[in-house]
N, C-alpha and C positions, 0 to 999 in steps of 0.2 A: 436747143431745139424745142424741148415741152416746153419753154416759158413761151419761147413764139408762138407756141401753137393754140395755148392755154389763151393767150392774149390774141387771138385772130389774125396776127401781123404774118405776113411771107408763108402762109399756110404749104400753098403749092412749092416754094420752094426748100420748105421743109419735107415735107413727103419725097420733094425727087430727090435729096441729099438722105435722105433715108432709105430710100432705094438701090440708088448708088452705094451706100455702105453697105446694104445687106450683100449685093451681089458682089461685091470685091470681098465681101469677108467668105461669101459659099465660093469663089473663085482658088482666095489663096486654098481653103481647106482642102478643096480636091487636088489642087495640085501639092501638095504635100501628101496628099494619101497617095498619089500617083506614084508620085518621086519615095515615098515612104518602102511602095509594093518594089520598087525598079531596085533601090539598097540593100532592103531585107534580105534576112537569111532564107538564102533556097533549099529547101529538102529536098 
């Protein structure tokens, strides 16, 4: 994706494949802190 980008080519479809990955990577995170809180040990 930088060399694309670096080289002007598929610009825009470089930022929305970056996008996409940001928010599926902040997606799984919460849901494993989710599922993390629901496992964990209860006091």
């Amino acid at each position: 994706m930088y060399a694309l980008l670096n080289e002007g080519l598929y610009m825009d479809q470089a930022y929305a494949t970056a996008v996409i990955l940001l928010i599926l990577v902040i997606g799984i995170n919460a849901l494993s802190a989710f599922i993390a809180k629901r496992v964990g040990v209860k006091e």
